[in-house]
N, C-alpha and C positions, 0 to 999 in steps of 0.2 A: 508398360507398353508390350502387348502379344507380340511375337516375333516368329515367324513359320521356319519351318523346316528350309535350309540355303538348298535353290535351285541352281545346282553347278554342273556343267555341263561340259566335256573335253571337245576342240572340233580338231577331227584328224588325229593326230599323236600329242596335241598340248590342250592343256588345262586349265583352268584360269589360276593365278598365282592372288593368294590372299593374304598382306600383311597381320591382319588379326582378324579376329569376328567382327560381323557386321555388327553398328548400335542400334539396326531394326533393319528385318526382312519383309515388308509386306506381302500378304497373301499373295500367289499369282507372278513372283518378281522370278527373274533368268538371268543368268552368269554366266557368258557361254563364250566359250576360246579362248582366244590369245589375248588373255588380259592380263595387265598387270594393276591391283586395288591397292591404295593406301589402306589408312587404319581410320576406323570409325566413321566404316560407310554407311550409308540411311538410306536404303528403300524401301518409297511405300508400294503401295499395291498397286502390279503391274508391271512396274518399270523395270524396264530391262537394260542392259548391256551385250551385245554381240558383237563377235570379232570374230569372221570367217575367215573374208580373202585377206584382212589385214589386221594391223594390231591395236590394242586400245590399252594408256598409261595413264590410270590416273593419280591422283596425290592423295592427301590423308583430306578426311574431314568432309566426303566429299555426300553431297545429298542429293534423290531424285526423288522429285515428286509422284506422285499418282498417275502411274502409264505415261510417264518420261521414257524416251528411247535415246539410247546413243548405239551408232551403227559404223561401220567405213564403210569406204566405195570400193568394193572389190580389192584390187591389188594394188590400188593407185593412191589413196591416201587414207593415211590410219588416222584414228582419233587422239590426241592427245592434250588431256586434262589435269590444271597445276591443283595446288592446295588451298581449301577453303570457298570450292564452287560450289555453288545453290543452283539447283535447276526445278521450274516448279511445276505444276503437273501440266503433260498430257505436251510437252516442250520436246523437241527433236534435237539433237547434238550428232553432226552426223559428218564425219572426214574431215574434221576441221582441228584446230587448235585452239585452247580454252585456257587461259593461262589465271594465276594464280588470282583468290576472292570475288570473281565474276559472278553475278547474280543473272538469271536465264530465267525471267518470269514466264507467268502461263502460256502456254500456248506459243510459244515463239519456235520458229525453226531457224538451224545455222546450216547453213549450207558448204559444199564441198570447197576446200582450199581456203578456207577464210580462218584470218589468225584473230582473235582478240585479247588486245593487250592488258596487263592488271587491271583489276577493281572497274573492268568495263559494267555497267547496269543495263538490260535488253530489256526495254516494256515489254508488257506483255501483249501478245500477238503480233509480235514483231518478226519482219524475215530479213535474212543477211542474205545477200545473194553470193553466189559463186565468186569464192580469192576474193574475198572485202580485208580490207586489216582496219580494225575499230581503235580506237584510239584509249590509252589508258586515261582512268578516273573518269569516265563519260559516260552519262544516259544518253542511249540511242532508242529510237523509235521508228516506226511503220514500215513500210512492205514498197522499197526497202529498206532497213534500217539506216539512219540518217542522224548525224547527231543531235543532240536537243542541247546539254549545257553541260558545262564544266561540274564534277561533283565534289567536296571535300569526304576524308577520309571518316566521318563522323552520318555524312547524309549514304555512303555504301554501307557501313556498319548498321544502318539502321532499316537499307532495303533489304536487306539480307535475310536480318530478324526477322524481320514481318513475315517474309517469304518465307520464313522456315518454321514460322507459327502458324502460317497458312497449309505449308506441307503436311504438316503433323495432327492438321485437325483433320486432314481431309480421310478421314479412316471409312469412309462408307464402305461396305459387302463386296467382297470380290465373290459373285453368287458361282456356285457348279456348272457344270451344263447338264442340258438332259435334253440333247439332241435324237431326234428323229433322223440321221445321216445315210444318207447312199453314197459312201465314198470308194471313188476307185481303189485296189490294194495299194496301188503305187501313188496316192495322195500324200503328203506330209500334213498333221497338225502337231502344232508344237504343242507340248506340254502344259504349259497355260494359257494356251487359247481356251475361250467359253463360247460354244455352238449350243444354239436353243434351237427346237424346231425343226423345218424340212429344211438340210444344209444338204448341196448335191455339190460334189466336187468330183472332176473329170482326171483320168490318168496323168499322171504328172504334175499336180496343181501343189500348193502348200499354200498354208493358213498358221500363222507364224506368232511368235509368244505375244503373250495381252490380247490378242486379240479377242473381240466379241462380236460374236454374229447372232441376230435374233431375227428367227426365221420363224415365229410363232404365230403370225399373223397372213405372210404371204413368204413365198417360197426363195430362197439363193439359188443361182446355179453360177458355179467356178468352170470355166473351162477350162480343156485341155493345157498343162504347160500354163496356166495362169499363175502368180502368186499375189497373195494380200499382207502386206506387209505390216511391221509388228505393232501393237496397240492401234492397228483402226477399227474403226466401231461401223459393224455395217446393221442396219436397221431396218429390214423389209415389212411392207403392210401388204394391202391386196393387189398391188402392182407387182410386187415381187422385183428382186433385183438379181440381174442376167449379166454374166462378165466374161467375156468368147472367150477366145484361145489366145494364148501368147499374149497377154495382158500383165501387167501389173499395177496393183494398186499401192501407193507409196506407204510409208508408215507414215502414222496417227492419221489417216484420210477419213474424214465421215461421207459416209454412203446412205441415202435414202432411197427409197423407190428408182430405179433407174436403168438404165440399160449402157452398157460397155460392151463396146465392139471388139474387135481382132485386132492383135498388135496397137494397143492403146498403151498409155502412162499417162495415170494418174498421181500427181508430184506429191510430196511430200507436204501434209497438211493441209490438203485442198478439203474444200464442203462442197459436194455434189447433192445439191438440193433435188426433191422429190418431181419425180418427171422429167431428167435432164436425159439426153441419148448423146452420148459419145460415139460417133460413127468412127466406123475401123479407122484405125491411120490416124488417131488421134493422140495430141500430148496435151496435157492440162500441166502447167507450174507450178512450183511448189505455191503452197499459201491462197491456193485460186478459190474464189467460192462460185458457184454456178445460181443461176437464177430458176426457179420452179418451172419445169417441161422446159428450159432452154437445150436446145440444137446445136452439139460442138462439130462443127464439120468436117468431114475426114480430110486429112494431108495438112493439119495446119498446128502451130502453138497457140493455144489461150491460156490468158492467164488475168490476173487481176479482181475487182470485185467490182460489181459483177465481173465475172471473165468474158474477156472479149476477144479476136481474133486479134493476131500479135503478129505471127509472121508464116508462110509457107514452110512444113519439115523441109529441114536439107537432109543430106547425104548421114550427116553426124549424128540428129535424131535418132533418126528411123534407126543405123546402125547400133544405138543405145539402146532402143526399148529390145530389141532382137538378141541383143549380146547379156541382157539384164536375163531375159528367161533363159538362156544357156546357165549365167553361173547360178541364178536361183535352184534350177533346177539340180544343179551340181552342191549347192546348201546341203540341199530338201533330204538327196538321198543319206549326204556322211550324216545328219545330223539324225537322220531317224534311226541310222546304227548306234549311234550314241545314247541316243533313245530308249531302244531298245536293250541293248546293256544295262544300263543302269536299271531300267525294272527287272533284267534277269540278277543281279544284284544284289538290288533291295531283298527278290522273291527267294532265296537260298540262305 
């Protein structure tokens, strides 16, 4: 199995701490901060780990699939991950607690404050909502995760396998980019983002590791102070896809055709289908999928699938999505020194 050159990356004055070498680096993978890795870690192509505002522990043994993210919340809750966890591709682990032989199929996102205990199994596209605690030896399932049935120590052993026969196949092309870019001087892209095409990104914005933008068909534009967060996939055709100022889009979020307003959030794992408009003042929830040309109206939560209107932003919103582009943008700058450095580095 090819194994890439470790993308490691210090944020601020710490480093990430590595018990031994990774037993595979896939193409495009990131290692960034305040980490602490067990031994005989597995990333495929993609999949990242970032510790900025806080810190991320995991155990030995541990694997992510194909543009798998794990993140914290700023300063408020760090990640931390026991030994023998599976997570499978394109799955979010994000400020939460993951305790030892959990298996985190495709496409599921864990949300902030949620503990789960041993040998928990998360189908795949499943979502944990914010401070859940999952019960040990249990399949949970749907949006939001819910339990389904008691497992014995033989039926986790063998979701596990599968899942990590599934991770290892999944080796397809992590491609270059060969973007056509107008980006501001003061934009961030992370180091393995992939920009195809007309990518326009406004002063202050960042476009963050895994990421892929394909702008070969119709045009992006990031606005000002905007950020895209790590492994989304944005897809524009001749509609082109427009995302104002003070926005973020969450990590692993797909993006079609579409329009994003000012001061929007886009939650983690959401699918904003082709012709959706998020008018300013909008929040979509993690896991939301949007329906083709549906109309998110400004000042409110959707979420669900379809997503539907859920409730008026309050006060604690709005102060989130506002307080998310202060630290993003405080990311953007330490990290692009880090950046930086390291190809003055390499180049000497």
């Amino acid at each position: 199995m090819n194994t890439a050159a470790l993308n490691v990356l210090p944020y601020g004055d710490v480093s990430p701490q590595l018990a031994g070498p990774l037993r595979h680096a896939g193409a495009g993978h990131a290692i960034v901060g305040r980490i602490v890795l067990g031994r005989d870690a597995w990333f495929g192509a993609g999949a990242v780990i970032r510790a900025d505002g806080h810190h991320v522990a995991a155990g030995d043994a541990l694997q992510l699939g194909r543009g798998a993210s794990v993140h914290i919340a700023h300063d408020v809750y760090p990640t931390l991950i026991g030994h023998n966890v599976t997570v499978g591709r394109n799955a979010v682990v994000h400020a939460c607690t993951v305790q030892d032989d959990c298996v985190i199929e495709e496409n599921c996102v864990i949300l902030d404050g949620s503990v789960l205990a041993p040998g928990v199994v998360l189908e795949a596209g499943s979502v944990v909502y914010p401070r859940s605690e999952l019960t040990a030896a249990t399949l949970y399932a749907g949006k939001p995760a819910k339990p389904v049935r008691a497992l014995t120590p033989a039926e986790i052993a063998a979701r596990r396998a599968a899942l990590r026969d599934r991770n290892e196949a999944d080796a397809r092309d992590w491609h270059g980019a060969d973007a056509q870019t107008a980006l501001a001087a003061t934009a961030f892209v992370a180091n393995t983002a992939l920009l195809r095409g007309q990518v326009m990104a406004q002063a202050d914005s960042s476009i963050w590791y895994g990421c892929r933008l394909d702008a070969t068909r119709g045009e992006i534009h990031i606005g000002a102070r905007s950020n895209v967060q790590d492994n989304s996939v944005l897809t524009a055709a001749a509609g082109g896809i427009r995302i104002g100022v003070d926005s973020t889009i969450g990590h692993n979020v797909t993006l079609a055709d579409c329009t994003i307003g000012d001061r929007c959030l886009i939650g983690i794992g959401s699918d904003v289908a082709a012709g959706t408009v998020a008018e300013d003042d909008s929040f979509v929830a993690a896991g939301a999928v949007t329906a083709p040309g549906q109309v998110l109206g400004s000042g409110f939560l959707w979420g669900g699938a379809p997503a539907r209107k859920l409730a008026p932003l309050d006060d604690r919103k709005k102060a989130l999505v506002l307080g998310t582009i202060g630290t993003y943008c405080d990311y953007a700058r330490e990290l692009d020194r880090a950046q930086r450095a390291a190809r003055d580095t390499r180049s000497t």
